[in-house]
C-alpha positions as CSV (number, residue, x, y, z in Angstrom):
1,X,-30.4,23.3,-40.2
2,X,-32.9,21.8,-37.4
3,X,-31.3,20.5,-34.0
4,X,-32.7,17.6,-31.9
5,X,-33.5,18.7,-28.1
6,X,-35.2,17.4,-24.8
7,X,-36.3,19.1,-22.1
8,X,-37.5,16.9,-18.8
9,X,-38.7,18.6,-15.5
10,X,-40.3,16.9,-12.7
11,X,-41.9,18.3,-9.7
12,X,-44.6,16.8,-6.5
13,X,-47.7,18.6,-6.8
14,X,-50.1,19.4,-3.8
15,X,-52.8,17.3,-5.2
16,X,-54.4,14.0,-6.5
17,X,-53.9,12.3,-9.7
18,X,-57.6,13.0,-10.9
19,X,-56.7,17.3,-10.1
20,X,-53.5,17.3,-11.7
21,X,-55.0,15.3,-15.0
22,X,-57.8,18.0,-14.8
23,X,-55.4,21.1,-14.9
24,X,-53.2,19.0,-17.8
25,X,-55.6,17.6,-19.8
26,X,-58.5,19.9,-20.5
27,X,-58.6,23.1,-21.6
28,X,-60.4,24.8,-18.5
29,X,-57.6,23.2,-16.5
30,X,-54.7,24.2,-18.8
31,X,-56.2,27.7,-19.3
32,X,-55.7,27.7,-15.4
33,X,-51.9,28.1,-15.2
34,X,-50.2,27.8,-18.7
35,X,-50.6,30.4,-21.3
36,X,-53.3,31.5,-23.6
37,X,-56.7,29.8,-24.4
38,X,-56.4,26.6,-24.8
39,X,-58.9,23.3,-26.1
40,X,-58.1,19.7,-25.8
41,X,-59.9,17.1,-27.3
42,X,-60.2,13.5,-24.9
43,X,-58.6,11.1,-27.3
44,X,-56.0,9.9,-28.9
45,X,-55.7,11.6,-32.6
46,X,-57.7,15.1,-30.8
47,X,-56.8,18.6,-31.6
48,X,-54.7,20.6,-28.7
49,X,-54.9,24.2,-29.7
50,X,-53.4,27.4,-27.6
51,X,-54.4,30.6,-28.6
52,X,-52.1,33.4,-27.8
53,X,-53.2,36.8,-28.6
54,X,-55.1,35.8,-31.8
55,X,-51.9,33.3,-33.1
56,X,-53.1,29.9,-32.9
57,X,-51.3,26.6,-32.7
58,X,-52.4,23.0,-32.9
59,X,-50.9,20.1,-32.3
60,X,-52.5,16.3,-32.0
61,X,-53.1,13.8,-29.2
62,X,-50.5,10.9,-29.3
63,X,-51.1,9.5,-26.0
64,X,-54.2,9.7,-23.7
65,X,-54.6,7.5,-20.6
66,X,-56.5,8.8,-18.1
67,X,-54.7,9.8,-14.8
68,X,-51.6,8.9,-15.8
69,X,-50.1,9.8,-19.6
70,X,-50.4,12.0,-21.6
71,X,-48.9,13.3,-25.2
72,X,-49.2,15.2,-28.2
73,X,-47.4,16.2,-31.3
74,X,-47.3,19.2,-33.3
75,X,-46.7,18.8,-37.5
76,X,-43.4,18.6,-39.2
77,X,-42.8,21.7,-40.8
78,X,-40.9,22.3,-44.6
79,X,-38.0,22.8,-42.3
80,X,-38.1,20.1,-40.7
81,X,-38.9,21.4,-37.3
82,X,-41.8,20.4,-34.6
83,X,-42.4,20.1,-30.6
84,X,-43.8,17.1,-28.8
85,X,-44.7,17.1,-25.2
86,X,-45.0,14.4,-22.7
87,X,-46.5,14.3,-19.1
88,X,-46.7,11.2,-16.9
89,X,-48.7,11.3,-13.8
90,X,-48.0,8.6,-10.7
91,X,-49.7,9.3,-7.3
92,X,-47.9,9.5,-3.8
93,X,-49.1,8.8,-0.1
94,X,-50.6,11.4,1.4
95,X,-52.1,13.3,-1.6
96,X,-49.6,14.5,-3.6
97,X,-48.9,13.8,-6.7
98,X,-45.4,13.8,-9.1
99,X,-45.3,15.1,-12.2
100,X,-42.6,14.6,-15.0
101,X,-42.9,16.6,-18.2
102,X,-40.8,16.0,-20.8
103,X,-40.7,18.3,-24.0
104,X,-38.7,17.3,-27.4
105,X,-38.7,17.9,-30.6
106,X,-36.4,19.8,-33.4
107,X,-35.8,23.4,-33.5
108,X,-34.3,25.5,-36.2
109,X,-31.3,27.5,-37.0
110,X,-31.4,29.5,-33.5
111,X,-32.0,26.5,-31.5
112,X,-29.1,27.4,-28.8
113,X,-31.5,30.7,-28.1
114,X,-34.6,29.1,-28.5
115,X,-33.9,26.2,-26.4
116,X,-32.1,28.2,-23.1
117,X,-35.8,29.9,-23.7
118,X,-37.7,26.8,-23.0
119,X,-35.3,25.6,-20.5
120,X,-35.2,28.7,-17.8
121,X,-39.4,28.2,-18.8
122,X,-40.5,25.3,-17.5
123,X,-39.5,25.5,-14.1
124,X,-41.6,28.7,-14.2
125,X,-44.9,26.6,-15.4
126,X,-44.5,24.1,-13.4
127,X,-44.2,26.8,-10.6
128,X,-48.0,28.1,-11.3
129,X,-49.5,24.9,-11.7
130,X,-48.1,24.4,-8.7
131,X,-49.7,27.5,-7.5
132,X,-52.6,27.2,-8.9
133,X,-53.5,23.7,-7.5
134,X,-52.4,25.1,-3.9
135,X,-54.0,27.8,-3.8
136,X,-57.3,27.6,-6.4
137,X,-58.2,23.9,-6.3
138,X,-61.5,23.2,-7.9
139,X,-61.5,26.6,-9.8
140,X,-61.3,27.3,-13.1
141,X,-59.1,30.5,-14.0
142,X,-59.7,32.9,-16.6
143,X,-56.4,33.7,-19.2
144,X,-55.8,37.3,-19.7
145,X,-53.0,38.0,-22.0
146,X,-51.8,41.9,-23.0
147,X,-48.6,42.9,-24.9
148,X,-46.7,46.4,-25.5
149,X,-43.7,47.0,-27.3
150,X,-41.0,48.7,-25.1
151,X,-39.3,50.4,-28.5
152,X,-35.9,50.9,-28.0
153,X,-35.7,50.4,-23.8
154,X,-33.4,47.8,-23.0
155,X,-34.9,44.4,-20.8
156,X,-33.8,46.8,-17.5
157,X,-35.9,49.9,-17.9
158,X,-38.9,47.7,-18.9
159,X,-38.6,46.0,-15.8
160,X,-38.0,49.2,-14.4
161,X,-41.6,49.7,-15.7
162,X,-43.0,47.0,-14.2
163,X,-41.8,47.7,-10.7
164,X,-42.5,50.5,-10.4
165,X,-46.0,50.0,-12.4
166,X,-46.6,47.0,-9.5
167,X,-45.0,49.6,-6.5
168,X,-42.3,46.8,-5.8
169,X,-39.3,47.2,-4.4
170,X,-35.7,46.8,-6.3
171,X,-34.4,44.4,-7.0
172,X,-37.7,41.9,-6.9
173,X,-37.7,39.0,-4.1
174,X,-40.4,36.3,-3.6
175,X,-42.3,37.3,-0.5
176,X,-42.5,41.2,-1.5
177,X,-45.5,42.7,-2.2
178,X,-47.2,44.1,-5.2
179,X,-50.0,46.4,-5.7
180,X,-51.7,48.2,-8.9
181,X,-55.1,49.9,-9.4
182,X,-55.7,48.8,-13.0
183,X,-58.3,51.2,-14.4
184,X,-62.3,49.7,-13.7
185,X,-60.7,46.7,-11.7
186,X,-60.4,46.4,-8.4
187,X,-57.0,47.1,-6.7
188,X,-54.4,43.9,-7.2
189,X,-52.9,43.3,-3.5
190,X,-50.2,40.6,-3.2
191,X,-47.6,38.7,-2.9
192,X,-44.4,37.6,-5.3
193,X,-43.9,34.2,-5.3
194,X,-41.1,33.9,-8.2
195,X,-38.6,36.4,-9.6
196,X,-35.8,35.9,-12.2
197,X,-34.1,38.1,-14.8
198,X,-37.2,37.5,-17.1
199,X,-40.2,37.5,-15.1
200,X,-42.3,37.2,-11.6
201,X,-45.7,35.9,-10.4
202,X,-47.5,37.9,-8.2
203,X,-50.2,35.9,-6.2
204,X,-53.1,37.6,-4.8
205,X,-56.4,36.7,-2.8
206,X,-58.0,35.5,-6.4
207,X,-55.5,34.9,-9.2
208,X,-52.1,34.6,-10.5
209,X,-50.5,37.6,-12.0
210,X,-47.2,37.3,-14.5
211,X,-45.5,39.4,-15.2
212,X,-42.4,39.1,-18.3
213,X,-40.3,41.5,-19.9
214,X,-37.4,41.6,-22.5
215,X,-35.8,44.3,-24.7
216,X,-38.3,45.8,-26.8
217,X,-41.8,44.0,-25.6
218,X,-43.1,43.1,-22.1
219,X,-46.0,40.8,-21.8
220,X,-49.0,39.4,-19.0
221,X,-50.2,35.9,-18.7
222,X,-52.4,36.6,-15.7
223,X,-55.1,33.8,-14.5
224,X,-58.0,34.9,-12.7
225,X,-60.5,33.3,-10.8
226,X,-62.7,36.1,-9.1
227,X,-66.0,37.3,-10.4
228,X,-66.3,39.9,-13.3
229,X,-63.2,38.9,-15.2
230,X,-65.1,40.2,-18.6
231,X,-63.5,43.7,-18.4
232,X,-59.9,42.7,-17.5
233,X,-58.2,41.9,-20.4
234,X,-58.4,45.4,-22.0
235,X,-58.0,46.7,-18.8
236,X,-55.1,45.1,-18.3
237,X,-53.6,45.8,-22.1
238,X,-54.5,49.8,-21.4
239,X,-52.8,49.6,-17.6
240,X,-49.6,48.0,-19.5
241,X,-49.6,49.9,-22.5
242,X,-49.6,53.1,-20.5
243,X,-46.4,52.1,-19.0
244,X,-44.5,52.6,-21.8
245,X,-46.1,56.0,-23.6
C-alpha cells in the first residue's frame, strides 16, 4: 500500500538568485553538489535524469521559471508510487539568497524507513550546496561515485573503515581533519564540515568529499573541481574497495 509524504527544508544560501538557479537547474550545476550525473532540459515538459552508478532515473519538468521556481515529476508507477520535487528561489539584501525545497510524493510498503531516509537527507544536500556555492562559486564540479559492499560488518566497523581509511579521529566532529593518499591522486588534505551517524563531508582546497556508510555497503559522492579529475573515479572505487578486503 503507497503512503502520501512531504518533505520541506529551507535554508539562506551565500549567493544570488542567478548562482543558486545555476547549481539547481542545470545539470553542470546539479552535478556540483547533489548526487550522480545529472541532465536537465530548460523547459517545462524536459527530461531531468540522474545517473547513479549506471541506474538511471528520469523524471519531467512541471515548473520552470527562471530564477525563481522550479519543479518536476517523476511517473506513476503499477504501484502507485512517484516523487515530485519543488524549489522556489527569492533573493535577499546583501547577496544571499533563500531557498525552500519541498519534496512529495507516494512511497510504498516501507515508507516509515524510506521516508526517515530522505528526511535526515536533505539537510545534508542542502549543506553542500551550501558548500559548494561558498567555497567553489563559478566552478563546475566533477561527480565521482564508488561503492563496496561491507558483507556482513555492521554500520560501526564500516565507519570504523572510513576513519581510519581518512586518518580521523573517533568519534568524527566538524572541524577535524582528514587525509588519504588515494592511489595516482594527489593526497586529499582537509577539513570535516558535517558528521552524523550516516555520513560526513570532508572539504578540501578543491572539492567536496562524502563520505556514507551503513551495514553491509559504504558509498562516495565526491565533487571535484581541480584539474585531472579523469583518473579519480576508479581510483577512488580501488582506494574504497580496498578497505574492506
Amino acid at each position: 500500500m503507497t503512503h502520501p509524504f512531504e518533505i520541506g527544508q529551507e535554508t539562506i544560501l551565500p549567493a544570488s538568485p542567478e548562482q543558486v538557479w545555476e547549481a539547481i537547474a542545470t545539470g553542470p550545476g546539479i552535478d556540483s553538489w547533489f548526487m550522480g550525473r545529472n541532465e536537465l532540459e530548460p523547459r517545462v515538459g524536459g527530461t531531468a535524469a540522474m545517473d547513479i552508478g549506471g541506474n538511471r532515473e528520469e523524471s519531467q519538468v512541471t515548473a520552470y521559471e527562471p530564477g525563481k521556481r522550479l519543479a518536476s515529476r517523476t511517473a506513476t508507477a503499477d504501484d502507485g508510487r512517484f516523487m515530485a520535487f519543488e524549489y522556489l528561489i527569492e533573493g535577499r539584501d546583501g547577496g544571499s539568497t533563500v531557498l525552500r525545497v519541498v519534496h512529495s510524493g507516494m512511497l510504498g510498503d516501507n515508507w516509515q524507513d524510506e521516508y526517515d531516509a530522505l528526511r535526515r537527507g536533505w539537510p545534508f544536500h542542502l549543506h553542500t550546496l551550501r558548500e559548494y556555492l561558498a567555497h567553489f562559486p563559478g566552478r563546475t564540479g566533477a561527480p565521482v561515485f564508488a561503492v563496496a559492499p561491507t558483507g556482513e560488518r555492521p554500520a560501526q566497523q564500516v565507519r570504523a573503515a572510513l576513519i581510519r581509511g581518512l586518518s580521523l579521529p573517533s568519534p568524527v566532529v566538524v572541524g577535524a581533519r582528514a587525509y588519504a593518499e588515494p592511489a595516482g591522486l594527489p593526497p586529499v588534505d582537509g577539513e570535516v564540515t558535517w558528521a552524523d551517524d550516516e555520513r560526513f563531508e570532508v572539504r578540501t582546497a578543491d572539492g567536496l568529499y562524502t563520505f556514507h556508510h551503513g551495514r553491509g555497503i559504504a558509498l562516495m559522492f565526491h565533487h571535484l573541481f581541480g584539474r585531472d579529475t579523469d583518473r579519480a573515479e576508479a581510483a577512488w572505487q580501488q582506494w574504497l574497495t580496498g578497505l574492506f578486503t
